[in-house]
SELO-182985 format. One line per field, with one value per residue (C-alpha): x, y, z. Coordinates in Angstrom, 2 decimals, padded with zeros to 5 digits, m for minus. Example, Ala and Ser with C-alpha at 12.3 -4.5 7.8 and 13.67 -1.06 7.14 Angstrom:
2
east	c(012.30  013.67)
north	c(m004.50  m001.06)
up	c(007.80  007.14)
This chain:
296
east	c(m001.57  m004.14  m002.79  000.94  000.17  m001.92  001.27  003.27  000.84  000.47  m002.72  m001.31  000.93  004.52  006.14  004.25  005.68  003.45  003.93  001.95  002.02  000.76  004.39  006.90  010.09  011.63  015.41  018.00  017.74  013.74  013.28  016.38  014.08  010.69  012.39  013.90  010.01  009.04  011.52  010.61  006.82  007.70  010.51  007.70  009.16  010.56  010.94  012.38  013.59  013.70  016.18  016.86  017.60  014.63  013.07  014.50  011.03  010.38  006.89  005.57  008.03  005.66  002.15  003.58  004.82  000.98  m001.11  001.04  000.22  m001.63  m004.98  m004.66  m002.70  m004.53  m002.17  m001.93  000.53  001.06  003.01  003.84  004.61  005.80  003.06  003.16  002.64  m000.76  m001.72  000.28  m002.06  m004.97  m003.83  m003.33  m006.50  m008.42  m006.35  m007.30  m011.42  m011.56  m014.68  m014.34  m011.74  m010.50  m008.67  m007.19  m003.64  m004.07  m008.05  m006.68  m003.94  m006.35  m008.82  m005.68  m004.26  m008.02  m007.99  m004.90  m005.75  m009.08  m007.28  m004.98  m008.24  m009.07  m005.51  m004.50  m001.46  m000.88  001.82  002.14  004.53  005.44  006.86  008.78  009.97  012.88  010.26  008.32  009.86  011.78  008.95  006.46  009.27  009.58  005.72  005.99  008.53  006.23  003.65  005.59  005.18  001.70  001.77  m000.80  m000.32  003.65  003.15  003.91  000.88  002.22  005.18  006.14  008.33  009.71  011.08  012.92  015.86  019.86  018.57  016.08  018.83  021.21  018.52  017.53  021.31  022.13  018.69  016.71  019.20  016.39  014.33  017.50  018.51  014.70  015.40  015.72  015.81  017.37  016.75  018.83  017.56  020.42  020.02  019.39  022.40  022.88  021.12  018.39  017.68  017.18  015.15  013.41  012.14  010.92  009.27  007.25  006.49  005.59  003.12  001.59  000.92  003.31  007.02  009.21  012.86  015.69  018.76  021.77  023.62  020.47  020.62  023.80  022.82  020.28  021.93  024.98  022.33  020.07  022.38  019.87  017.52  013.74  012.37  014.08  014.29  010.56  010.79  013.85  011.77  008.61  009.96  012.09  008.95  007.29  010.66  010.35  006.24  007.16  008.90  006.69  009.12  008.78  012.44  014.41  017.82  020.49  019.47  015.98  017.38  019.65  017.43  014.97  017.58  018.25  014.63  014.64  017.52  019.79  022.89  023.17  023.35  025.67  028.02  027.61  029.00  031.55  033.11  033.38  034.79  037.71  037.85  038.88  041.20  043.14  043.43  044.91  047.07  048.29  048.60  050.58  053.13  053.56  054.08  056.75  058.50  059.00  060.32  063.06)
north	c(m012.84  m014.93  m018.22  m017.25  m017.15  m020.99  m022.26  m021.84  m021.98  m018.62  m017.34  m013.56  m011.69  m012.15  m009.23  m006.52  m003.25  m001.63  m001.03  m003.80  m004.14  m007.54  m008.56  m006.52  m008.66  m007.94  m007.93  m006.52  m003.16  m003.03  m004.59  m001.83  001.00  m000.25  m000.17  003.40  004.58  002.85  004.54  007.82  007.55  006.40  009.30  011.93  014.68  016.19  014.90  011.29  011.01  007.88  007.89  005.50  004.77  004.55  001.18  m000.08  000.07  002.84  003.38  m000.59  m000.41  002.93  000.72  m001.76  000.27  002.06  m001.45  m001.52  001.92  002.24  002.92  006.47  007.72  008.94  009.04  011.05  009.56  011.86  010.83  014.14  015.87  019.45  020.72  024.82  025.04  026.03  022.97  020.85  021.74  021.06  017.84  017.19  018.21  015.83  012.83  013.55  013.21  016.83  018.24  021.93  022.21  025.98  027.74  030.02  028.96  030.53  028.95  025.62  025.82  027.11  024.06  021.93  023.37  022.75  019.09  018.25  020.08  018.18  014.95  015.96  016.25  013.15  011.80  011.23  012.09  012.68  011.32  013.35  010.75  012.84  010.21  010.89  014.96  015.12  016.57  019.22  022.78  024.03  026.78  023.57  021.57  024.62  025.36  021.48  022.39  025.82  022.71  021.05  024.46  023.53  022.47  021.51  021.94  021.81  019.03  018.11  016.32  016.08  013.99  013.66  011.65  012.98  010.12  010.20  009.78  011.05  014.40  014.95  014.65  017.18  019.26  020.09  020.28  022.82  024.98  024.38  024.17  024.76  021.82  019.58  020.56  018.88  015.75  013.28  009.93  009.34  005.77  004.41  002.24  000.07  m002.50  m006.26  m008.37  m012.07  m013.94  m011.77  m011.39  m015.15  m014.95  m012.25  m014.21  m017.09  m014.98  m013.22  m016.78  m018.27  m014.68  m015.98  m019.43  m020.71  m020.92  m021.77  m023.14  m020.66  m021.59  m020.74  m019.04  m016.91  m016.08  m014.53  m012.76  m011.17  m009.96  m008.62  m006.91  m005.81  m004.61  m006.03  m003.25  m005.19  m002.49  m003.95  m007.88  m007.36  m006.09  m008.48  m011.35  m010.73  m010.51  m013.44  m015.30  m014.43  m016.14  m019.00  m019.58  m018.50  m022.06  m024.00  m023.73  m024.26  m022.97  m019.88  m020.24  m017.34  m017.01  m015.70  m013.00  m012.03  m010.93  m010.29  m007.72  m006.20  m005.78  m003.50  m001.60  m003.12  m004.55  m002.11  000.58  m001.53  m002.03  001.31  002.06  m000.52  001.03  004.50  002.92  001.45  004.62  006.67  003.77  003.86  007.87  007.45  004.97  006.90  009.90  007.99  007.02  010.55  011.80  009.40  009.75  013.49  013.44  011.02)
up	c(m022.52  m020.63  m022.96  m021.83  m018.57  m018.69  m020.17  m017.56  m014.73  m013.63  m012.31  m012.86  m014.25  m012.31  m013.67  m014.00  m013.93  m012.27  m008.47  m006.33  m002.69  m003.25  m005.02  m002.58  m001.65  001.37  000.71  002.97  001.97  001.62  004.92  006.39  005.06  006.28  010.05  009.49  008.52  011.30  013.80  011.99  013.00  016.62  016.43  016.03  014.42  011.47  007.83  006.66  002.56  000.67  m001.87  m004.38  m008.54  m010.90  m010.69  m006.86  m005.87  m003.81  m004.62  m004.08  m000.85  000.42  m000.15  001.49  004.37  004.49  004.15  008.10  009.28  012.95  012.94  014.79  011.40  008.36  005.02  002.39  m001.36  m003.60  m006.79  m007.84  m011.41  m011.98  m010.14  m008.69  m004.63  m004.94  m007.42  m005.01  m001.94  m003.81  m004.87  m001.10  m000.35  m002.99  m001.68  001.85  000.68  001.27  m000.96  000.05  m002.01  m003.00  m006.37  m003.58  m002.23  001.15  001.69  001.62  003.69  006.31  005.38  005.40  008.89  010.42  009.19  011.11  014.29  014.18  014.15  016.76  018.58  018.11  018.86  015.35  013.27  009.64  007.67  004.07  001.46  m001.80  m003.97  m007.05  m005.28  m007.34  m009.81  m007.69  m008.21  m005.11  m004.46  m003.80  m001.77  000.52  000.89  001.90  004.66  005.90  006.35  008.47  011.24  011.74  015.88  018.47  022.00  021.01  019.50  015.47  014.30  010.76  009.55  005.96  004.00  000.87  m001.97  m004.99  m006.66  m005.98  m007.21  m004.79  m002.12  m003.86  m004.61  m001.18  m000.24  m002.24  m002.21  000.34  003.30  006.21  004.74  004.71  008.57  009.12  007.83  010.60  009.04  005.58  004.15  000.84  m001.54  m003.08  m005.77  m005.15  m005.06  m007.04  m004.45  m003.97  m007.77  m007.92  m004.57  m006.28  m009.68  m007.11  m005.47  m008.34  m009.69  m006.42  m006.19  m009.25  m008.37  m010.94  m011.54  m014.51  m014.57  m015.15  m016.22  m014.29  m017.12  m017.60  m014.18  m014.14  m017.34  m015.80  m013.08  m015.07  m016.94  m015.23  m012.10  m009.57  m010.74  m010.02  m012.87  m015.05  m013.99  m014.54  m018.08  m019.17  m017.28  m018.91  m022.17  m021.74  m020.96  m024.46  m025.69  m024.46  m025.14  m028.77  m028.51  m025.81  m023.10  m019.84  m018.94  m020.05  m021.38  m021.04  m024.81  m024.15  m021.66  m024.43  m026.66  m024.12  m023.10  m026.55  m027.58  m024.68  m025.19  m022.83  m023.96  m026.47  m023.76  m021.61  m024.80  m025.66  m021.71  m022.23  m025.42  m023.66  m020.73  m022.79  m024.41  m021.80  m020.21  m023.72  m023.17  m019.62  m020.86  m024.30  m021.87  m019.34  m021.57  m023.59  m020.00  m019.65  m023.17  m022.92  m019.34  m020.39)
């Protein structure tokens, strides 16, 4: 890896696919977001939900948003698995620095309702982020919204922000109607458009300390590919990268995102959507004109 990298002049990695505050790009809708969350914790009340598609950064777009929080907030990021209410709280608890940390689900909401009101005391807030919610039960989603009762001197010093994909919003729709009537703020992560996916790959490089030339025609390959999705410009670009050190190149050619894109998977799964697309415009069609054959 470290020889890759030397060959085209990169002091790191510029596609990693792990989330990185270091490497967030502010595009139109990034930027859009931060400014809701902003609004949200000026707003002081009630919940805000991030929504957005696997891989449109939602989680690097959150450290970002926390390396700017005020000093009189204290955080706590949870990037939550199926976890049960009671597991959930404790998880809180640990991320907090909390040692006095219980088995018992009522204990530590007590220890966790006394750690707020002391910060109210001291004039702080709290702001609770539960990335990735679409995959909490809806038992843990609506001990998250019995949190959100905790008041001092009629004041709320808890916020939270709840993110994760389309289900999370359809989810809370459908079951958990007196969380959803809390949600002031509701910010929607789209994908990156042409422009931005080139600004995007600059950016990376330019993050690195290096850059490499890439080819128009690979551009637009990309982006037809990879939808604007920065997941997976990171995974085609990376790959693509091996391509063209495999050949000492110092530029990638709409060839190396090719098969970039098929040793991942890719094109065959956009052929494969393709071919059922077709499929079912033939069947309108074929039922179209039987429709029209036996009425005449």
């Amino acid at each position: 890896m470290k020889q890759k990298l030397s060959f085209f002049g990169f002091e790191d990695e510029p596609f990693r696919l792990t989330p990185d505050a270091d490497f967030y790009y502010p595009s139109s809708t990034h930027e859009k977001t931060i400014r809701l969350l902003n609004y949200f914790l000026e707003d002081g009340d009630g919940f805000a939900m991030l929504i957005g598609a696997p891989g449109t950064g939602k989680t690097t777009l959150l450290r970002k948003f926390l390396e700017e929080m005020p000093d009189d907030w204290e955080f706590a990021l949870i990037v939550t698995s199926m976890l049960s209410p009671s597991e959930l709280m404790r998880l809180i608890l640990t991320d907090l620095g909390i040692k006095d940390v219980s088995g018992d689900l009522a204990r530590n909401l007590k220890i966790f309702q006394d750690h707020i009101i002391e910060l109210a005391e001291k004039r702080k807030k709290l702001l609770l982020i539960i990335d990735e919610a679409q995959s909490l039960p809806v038992e843990s989603l609506e001990q998250i919204r019995l949190l959100s009762n905790i008041e001092f001197k009629d004041k709320k010093p808890l916020q939270i922000i709840l993110s994760g994909q389309p289900e999370l919003e359809k989810m809370v729709e459908s079951q958990i109607t007196q969380l959803n009537h809390r949600i002031t703020v509701r910010c929607y992560l789209e994908h990156l458009n042409r422009k931005e996916t080139e600004e995007y790959i600059m950016f990376r490089m330019a993050k690195a300390n290096g850059s490499v030339k890439v080819e128009k025609n690979a551009l637009d390959k990309l982006y037809k590919i990879t939808d604007g999705i920065p997941r997976l410009i990171n995974s085609v670009m990376k790959r693509a990268l091996v391509m063209a050190y495999s050949e000492s190149r110092k530029y990638i050619t709409k060839d190396d995102i090719d098969k970039a894109a098929q040793s991942l998977g890719l094109k065959r799964e956009k052929d494969a959507l393709k071919i059922v697309a077709l499929g079912i415009a033939f069947a309108i069609i074929v039922a179209i004109v039987v429709f029209v054959v036996l009425r005449y």
